[in-house]
N, C-alpha and C positions, 0 to 999 in steps of 0.2 A: 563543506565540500567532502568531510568526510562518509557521507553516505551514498555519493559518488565514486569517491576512488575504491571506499570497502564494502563497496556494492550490498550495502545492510539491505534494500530494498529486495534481492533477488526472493529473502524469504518469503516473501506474499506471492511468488510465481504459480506454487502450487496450493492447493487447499490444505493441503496439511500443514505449511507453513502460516497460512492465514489463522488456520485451528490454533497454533501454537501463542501468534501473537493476541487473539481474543482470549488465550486459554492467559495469557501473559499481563494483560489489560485486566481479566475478572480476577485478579491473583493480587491489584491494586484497590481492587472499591471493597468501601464498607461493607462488613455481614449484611447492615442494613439497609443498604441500598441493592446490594443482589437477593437479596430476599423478594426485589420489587421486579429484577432485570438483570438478565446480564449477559455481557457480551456474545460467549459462544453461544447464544438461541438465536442469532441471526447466519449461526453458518450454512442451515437448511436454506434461506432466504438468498445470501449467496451463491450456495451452492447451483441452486434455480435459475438464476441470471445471472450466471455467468456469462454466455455468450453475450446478452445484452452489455456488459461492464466492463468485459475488453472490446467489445466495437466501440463505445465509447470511450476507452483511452487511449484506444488504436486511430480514434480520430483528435482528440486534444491532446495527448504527448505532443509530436511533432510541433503544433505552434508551441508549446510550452518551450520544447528543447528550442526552437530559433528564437523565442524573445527571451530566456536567459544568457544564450550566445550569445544576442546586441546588447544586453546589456551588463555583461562582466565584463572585467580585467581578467578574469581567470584562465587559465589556460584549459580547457577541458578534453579529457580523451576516452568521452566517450563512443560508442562508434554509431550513434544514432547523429552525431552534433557533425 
């Protein structure tokens, strides 16, 4: 619940924090695996379909937020729930 109450997720709202967290991801893998790939060469691709990927989470949030509501104990306050 901690990335609800300390809203850790807010940093992926803009691209520049999406930038930071792939930048934060290829800062994890082996020389020898980014040698092959790595993270921030998908933030063009994001960048691109964006509208498509928040219409899609502008339409599966909402069921997500009401079937973690039915099924916690937890008290939530967020202001989508």
């Amino acid at each position: 619940m901690n990335v609800v109450i300390n809203r850790h997720l807010l940093s992926y709202s803009s691209l520049d924090g999406v930038n930071r967290a792939l930048c934060r991801i290829d800062n994890r893998l082996s020389n020898r695996l980014k040698a092959k790939e790595c993270a921030i060469s998908y933030l063009p691709l994001i960048n691109e379909e964006l509208d498509y990927l928040e219409r899609g989470f502008l339409y599966f949030f909402p069921e997500l937020m009401q079937k973690v509501k039915n099924s916690s104990s937890y008290s939530f306050r967020h202001w989508k729930i």
